[in-house]
C-alpha positions as CSV (number, residue, x, y, z in Angstrom):
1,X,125.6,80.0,57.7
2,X,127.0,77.8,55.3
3,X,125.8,79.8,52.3
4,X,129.7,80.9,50.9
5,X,127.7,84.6,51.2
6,X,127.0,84.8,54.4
7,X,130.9,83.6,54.7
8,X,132.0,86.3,52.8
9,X,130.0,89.0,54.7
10,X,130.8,87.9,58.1
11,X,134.8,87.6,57.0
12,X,134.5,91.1,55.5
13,X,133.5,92.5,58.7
14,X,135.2,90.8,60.5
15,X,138.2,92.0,58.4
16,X,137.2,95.7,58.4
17,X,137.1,95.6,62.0
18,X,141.0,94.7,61.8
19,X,141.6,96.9,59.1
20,X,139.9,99.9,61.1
21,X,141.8,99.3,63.9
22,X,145.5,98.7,62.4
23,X,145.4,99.4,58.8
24,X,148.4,101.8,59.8
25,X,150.2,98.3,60.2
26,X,149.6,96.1,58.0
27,X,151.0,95.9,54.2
28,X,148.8,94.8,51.0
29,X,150.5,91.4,51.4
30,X,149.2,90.9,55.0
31,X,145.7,92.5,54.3
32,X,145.2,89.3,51.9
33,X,146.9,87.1,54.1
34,X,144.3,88.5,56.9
35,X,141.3,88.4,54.7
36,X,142.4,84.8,53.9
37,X,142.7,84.4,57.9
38,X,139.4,85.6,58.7
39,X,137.4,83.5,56.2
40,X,139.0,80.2,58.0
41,X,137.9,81.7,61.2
42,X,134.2,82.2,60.1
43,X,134.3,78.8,58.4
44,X,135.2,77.3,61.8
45,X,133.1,79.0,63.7
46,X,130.4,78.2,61.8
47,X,131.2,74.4,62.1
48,X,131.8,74.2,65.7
49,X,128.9,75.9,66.0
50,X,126.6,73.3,64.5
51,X,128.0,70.4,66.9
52,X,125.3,70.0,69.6
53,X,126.4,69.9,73.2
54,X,124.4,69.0,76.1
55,X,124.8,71.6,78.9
56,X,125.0,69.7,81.2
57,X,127.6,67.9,79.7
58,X,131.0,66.9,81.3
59,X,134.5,67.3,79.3
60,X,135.6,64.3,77.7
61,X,138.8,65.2,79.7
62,X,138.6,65.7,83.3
63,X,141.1,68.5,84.6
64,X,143.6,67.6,87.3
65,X,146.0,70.1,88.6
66,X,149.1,68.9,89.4
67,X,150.5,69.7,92.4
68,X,154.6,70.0,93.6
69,X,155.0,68.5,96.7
70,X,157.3,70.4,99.3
């Protein structure tokens, strides 16, 4: 995943996906600016993906609704 190919290929998917779906919309200026887009996506991706995680882990940062009274 780190190989700057397999970044390439999985951005240009994920680009022609987009473009499939709304190239009706979207100018030559935002086509780069979403090609750009999806490469930092991919990049992301592919770091968060190589953090383990325990499954059983809990969040660093417990959730606690807050509640109005009355």
């Amino acid at each position: 995943m780190n190989d700057p190919i397999d970044v390439k290929a999985q951005s240009d998917v994920l680009f022609d996906c987009l473009k499939g779906l709304y190239s009706d919309r979207f100018s030559l200026e935002t086509q780069k600016e979403l090609r750009s887009a999806m490469e930092t996506v991919v990049k992301t991706v592919a770091v968060l993906r190589s953090v383990e995680m325990d499954a059983y882990g809990d969040p660093s940062l417990p959730f606690t609704p807050f509640r109005k009274e009355g």
